[in-house]
LUMFI-728339 format. One record per residue: x, z, y of N, C-alpha, C in turn; residue in three letters. Coordinates in steps of 0.05 Angstrom, whole numbers, plus 5000, padded with zeros to 4 digits. Example, Ala and Ser with C-alpha at 12.3 -4.5 7.8 and 13.67 -1.06 7.14 Angstrom:
2
{rec {5264, 5156, 4886}, {5246, 5156, 4910}, {5264, 5156, 4934}, 'ala'},
{rec {5257, 5142, 4955}, {5273, 5143, 4979}, {5258, 5157, 5001}, 'ser'},
This chain:
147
{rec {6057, 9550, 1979}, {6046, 9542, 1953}, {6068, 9546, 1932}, 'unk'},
{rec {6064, 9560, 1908}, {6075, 9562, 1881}, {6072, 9540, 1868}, 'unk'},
{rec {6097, 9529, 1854}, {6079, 9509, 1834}, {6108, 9511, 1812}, 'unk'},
{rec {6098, 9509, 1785}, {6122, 9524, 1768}, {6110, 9501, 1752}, 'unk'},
{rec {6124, 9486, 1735}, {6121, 9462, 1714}, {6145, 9470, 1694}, 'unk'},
{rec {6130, 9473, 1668}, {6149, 9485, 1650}, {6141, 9463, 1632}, 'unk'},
{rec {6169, 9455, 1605}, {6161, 9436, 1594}, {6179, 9459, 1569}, 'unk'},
{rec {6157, 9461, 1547}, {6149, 9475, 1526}, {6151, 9470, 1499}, 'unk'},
{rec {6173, 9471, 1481}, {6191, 9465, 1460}, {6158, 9472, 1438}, 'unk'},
{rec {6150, 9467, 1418}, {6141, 9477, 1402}, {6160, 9505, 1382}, 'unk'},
{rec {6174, 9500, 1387}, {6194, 9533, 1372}, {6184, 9554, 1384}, 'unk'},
{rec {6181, 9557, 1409}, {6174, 9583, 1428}, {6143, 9588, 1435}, 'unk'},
{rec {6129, 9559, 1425}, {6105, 9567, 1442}, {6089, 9596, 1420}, 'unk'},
{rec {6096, 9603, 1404}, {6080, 9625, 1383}, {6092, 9650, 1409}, 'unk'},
{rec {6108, 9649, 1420}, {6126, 9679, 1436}, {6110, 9678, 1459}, 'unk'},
{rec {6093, 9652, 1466}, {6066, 9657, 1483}, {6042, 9666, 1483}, 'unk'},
{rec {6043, 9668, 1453}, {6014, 9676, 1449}, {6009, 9686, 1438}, 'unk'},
{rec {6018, 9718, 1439}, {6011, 9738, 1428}, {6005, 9743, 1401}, 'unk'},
{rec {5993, 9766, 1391}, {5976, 9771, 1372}, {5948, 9775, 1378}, 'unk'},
{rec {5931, 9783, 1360}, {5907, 9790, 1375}, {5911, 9822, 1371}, 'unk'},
{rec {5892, 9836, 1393}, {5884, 9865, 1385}, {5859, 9858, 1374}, 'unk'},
{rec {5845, 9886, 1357}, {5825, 9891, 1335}, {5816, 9872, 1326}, 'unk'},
{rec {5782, 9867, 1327}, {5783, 9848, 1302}, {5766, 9828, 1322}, 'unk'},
{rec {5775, 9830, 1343}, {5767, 9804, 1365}, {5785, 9773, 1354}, 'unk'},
{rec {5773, 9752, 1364}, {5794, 9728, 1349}, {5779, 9706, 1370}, 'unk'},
{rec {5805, 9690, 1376}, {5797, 9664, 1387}, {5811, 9641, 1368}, 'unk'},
{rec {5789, 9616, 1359}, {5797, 9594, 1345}, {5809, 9571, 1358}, 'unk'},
{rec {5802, 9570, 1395}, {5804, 9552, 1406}, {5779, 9537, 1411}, 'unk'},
{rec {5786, 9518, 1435}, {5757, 9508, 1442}, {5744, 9493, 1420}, 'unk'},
{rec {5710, 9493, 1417}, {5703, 9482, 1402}, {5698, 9453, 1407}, 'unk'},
{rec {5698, 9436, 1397}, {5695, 9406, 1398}, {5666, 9400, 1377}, 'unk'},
{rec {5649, 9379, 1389}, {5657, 9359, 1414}, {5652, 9372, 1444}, 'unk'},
{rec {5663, 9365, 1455}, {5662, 9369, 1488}, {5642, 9364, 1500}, 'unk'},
{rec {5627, 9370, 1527}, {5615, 9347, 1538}, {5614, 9320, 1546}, 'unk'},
{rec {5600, 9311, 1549}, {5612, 9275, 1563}, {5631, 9277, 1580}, 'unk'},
{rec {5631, 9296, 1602}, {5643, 9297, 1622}, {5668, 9310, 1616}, 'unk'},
{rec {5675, 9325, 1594}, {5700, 9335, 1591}, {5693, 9371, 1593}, 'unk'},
{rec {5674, 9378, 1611}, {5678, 9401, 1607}, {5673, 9421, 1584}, 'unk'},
{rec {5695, 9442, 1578}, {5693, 9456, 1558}, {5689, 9479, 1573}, 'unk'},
{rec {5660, 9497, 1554}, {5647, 9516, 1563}, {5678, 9544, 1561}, 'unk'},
{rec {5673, 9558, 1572}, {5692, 9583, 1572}, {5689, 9615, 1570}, 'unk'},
{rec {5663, 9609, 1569}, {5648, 9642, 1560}, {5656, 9659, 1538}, 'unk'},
{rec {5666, 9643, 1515}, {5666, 9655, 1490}, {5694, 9667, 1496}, 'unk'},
{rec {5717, 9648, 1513}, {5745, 9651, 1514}, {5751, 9677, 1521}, 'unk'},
{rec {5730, 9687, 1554}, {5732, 9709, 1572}, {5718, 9724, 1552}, 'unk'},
{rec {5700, 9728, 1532}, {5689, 9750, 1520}, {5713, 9766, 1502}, 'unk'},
{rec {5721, 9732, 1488}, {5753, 9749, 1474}, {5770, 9768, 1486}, 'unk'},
{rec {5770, 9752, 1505}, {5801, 9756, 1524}, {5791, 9788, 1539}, 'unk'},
{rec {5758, 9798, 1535}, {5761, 9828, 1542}, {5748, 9845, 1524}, 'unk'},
{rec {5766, 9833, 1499}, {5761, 9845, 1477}, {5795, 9861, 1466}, 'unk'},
{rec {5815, 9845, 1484}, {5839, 9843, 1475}, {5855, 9858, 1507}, 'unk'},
{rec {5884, 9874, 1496}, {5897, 9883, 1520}, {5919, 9860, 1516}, 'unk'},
{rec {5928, 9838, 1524}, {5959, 9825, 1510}, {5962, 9809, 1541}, 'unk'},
{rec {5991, 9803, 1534}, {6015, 9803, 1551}, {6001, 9767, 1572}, 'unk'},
{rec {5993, 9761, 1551}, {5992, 9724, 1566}, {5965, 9730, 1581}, 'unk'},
{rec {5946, 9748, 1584}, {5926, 9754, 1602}, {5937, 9754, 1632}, 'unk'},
{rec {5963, 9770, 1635}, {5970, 9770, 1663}, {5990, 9755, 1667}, 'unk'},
{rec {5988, 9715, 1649}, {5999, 9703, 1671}, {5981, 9672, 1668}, 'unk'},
{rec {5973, 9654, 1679}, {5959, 9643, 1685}, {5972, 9618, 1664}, 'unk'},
{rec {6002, 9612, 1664}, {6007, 9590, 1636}, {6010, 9595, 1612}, 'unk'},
{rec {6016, 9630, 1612}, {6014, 9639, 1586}, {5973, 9640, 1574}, 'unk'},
{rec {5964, 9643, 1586}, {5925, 9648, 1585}, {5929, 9610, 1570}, 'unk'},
{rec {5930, 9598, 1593}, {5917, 9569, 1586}, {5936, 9563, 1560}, 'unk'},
{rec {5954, 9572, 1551}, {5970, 9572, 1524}, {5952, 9574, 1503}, 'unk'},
{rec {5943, 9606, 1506}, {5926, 9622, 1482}, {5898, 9604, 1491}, 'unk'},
{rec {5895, 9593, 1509}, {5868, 9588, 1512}, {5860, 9556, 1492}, 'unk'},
{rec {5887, 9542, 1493}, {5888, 9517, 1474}, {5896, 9515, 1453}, 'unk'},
{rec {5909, 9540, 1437}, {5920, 9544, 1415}, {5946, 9526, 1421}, 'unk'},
{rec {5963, 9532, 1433}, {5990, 9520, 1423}, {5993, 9523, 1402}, 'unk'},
{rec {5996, 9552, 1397}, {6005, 9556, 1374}, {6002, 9538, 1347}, 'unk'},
{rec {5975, 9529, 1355}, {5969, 9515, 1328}, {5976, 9481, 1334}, 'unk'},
{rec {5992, 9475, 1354}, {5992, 9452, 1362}, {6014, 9425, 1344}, 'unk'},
{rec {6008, 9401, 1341}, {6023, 9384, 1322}, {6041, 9369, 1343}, 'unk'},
{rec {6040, 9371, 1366}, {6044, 9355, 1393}, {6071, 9347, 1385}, 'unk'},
{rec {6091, 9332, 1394}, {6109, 9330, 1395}, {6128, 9343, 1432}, 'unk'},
{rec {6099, 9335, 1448}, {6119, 9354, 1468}, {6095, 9363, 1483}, 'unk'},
{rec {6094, 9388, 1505}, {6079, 9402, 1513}, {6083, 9406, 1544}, 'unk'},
{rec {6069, 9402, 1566}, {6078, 9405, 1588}, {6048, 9433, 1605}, 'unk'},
{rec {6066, 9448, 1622}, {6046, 9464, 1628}, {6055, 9467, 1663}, 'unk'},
{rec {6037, 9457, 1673}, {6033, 9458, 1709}, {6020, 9478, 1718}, 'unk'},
{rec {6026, 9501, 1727}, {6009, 9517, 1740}, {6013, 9523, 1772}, 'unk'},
{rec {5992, 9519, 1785}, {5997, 9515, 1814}, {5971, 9534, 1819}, 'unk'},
{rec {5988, 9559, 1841}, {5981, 9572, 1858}, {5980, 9582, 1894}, 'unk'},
{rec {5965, 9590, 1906}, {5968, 9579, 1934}, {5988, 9591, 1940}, 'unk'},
{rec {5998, 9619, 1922}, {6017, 9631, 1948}, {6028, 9667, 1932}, 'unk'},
{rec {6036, 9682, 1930}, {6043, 9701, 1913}, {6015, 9724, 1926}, 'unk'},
{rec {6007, 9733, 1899}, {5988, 9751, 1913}, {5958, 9730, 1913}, 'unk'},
{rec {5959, 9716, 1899}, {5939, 9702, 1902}, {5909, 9702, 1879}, 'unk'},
{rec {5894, 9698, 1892}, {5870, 9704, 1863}, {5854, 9680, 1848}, 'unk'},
{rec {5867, 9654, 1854}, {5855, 9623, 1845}, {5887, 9622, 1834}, 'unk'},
{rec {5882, 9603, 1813}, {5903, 9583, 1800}, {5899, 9572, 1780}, 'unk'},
{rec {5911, 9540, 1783}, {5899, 9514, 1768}, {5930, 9508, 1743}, 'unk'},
{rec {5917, 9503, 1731}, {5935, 9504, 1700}, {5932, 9467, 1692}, 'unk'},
{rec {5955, 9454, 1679}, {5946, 9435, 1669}, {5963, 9439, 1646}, 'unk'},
{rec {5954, 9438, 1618}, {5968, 9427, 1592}, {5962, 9405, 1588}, 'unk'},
{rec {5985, 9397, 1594}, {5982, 9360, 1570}, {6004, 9360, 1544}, 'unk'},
{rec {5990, 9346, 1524}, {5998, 9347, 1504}, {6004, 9317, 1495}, 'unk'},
{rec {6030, 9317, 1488}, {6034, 9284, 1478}, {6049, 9276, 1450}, 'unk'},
{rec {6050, 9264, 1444}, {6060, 9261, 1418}, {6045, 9265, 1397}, 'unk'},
{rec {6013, 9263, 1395}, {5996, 9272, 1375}, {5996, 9256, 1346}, 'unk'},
{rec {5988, 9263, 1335}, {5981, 9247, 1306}, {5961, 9241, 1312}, 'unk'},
{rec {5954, 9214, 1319}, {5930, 9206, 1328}, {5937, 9175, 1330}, 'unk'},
{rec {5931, 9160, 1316}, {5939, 9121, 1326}, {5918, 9117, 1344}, 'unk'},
{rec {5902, 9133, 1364}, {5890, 9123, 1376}, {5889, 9135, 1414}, 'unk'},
{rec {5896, 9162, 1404}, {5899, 9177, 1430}, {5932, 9191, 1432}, 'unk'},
{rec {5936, 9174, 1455}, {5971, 9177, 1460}, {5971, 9211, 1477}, 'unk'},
{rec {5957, 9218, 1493}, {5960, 9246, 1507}, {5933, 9263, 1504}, 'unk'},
{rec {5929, 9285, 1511}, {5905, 9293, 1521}, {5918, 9318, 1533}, 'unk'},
{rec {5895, 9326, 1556}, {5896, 9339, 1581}, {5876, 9362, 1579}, 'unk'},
{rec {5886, 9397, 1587}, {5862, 9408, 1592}, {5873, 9421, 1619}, 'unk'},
{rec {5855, 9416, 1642}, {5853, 9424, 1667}, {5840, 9448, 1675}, 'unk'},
{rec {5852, 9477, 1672}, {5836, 9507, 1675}, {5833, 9522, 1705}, 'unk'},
{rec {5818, 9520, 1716}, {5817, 9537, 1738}, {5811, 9571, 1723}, 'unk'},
{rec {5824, 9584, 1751}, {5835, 9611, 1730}, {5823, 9626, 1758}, 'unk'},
{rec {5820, 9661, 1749}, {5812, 9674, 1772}, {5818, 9703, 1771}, 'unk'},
{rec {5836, 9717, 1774}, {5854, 9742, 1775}, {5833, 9760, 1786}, 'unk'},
{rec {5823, 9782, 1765}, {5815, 9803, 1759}, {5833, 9828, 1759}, 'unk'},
{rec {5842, 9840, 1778}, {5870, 9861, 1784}, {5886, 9848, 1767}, 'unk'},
{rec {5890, 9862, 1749}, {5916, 9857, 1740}, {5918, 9834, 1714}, 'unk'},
{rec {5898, 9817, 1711}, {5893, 9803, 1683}, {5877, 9770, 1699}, 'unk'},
{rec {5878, 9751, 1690}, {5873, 9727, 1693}, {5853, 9712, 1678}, 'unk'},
{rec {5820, 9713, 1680}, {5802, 9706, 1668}, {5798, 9675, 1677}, 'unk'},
{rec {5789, 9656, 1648}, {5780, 9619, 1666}, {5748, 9616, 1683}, 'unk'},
{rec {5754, 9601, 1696}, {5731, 9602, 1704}, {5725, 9575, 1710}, 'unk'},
{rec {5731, 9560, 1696}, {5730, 9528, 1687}, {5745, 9508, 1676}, 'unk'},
{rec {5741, 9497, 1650}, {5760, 9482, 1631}, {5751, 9454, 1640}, 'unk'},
{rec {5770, 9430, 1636}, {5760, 9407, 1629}, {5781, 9387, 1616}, 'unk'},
{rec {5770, 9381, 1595}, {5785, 9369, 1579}, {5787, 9339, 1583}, 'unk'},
{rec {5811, 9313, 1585}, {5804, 9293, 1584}, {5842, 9282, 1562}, 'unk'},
{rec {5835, 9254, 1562}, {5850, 9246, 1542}, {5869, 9216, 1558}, 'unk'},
{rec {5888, 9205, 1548}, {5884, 9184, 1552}, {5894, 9161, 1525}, 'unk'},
{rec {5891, 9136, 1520}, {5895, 9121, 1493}, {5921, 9111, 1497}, 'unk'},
{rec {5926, 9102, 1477}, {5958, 9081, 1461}, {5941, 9055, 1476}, 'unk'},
{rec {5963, 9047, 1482}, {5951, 9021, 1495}, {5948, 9001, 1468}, 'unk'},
{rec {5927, 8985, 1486}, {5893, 8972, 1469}, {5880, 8984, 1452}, 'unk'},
{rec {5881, 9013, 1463}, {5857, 9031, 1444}, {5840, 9042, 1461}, 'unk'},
{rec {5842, 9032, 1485}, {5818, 9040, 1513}, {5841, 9043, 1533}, 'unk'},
{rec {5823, 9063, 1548}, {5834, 9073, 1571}, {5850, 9082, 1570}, 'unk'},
{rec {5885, 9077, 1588}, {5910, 9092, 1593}, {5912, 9113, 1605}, 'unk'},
{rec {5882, 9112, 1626}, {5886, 9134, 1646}, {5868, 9166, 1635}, 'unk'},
{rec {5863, 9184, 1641}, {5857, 9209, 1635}, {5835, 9216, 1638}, 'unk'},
{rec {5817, 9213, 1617}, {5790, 9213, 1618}, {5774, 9213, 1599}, 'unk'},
{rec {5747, 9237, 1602}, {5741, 9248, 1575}, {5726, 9232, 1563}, 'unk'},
{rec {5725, 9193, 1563}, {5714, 9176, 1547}, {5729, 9170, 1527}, 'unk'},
{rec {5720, 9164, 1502}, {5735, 9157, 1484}, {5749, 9137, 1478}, 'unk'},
{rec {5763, 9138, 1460}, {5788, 9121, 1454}, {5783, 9104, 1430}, 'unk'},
{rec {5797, 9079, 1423}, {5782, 9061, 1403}, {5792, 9067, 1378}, 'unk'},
């Protein structure tokens, strides 16, 4: 098993995420979410083969461009990507993001299963959850809201 946990300065995360090619564009997931957290990913993979760029062929650079770091206020950024083995065609991504401007939600979480297409890395399931500042709900990670 691979498992690579990088912890992600806001200075560098723009050197993740590319530019776009032509006049294809991703804004990032749209909100609100489902109840359950899941965020649809159709629109992401339509971008993403609209475009030739560098973070397609790696699975924490994708879930990067896939959450807009770039555009992120976070104060710190953590990215888990765990795969079974080199050569492999599944792998699970976690960004958590902490430090938000938010008096109500202390982290939030997006959990990407990913699925290697030769040489490029399409999602093939998002799910977003959060967790609160304590006495603003729930501490633990979960796409119910926060007070």
């Amino acid at each position: 098993m691979i498992r690579v946990a990088v912890v992600v300065e806001l200075a560098v995360l723009a050197a993740g995420c590319g530019g776009d090619s032509g006049s294809a564009s991703w804004d990032g997931p749209q909100r609100p979410f489902a109840a359950d957290g899941t965020v649809p990913v159709q629109d992401f993979n339509a971008y993403a083969g609209h475009v030739d760029e560098p973070w397609e062929r790696s699975p924490a650079l994708l879930a990067g461009r896939f959450v807009r770091l770039d555009q992120s206020q976070a104060t710190q950024t953590s990215i888990d990507a765990t795969a079974q083995g080199e050569g492999t065609e599944t792998a699970t991504v976690s960004v958590t993001q902490r430090g938000l401007l938010d008096d109500s939600v202390a982290a939030e979480r997006y959990v990407l299963g990913l699925q290697r297409n030769r040489d490029v890395w399409r999602l093939s399931s998002a799910r977003w959850m959060q967790s609160c500042r304590p006495g603003r709900g729930h501490e633990e990670f979960s796409p119910a809201d926060c007070v």
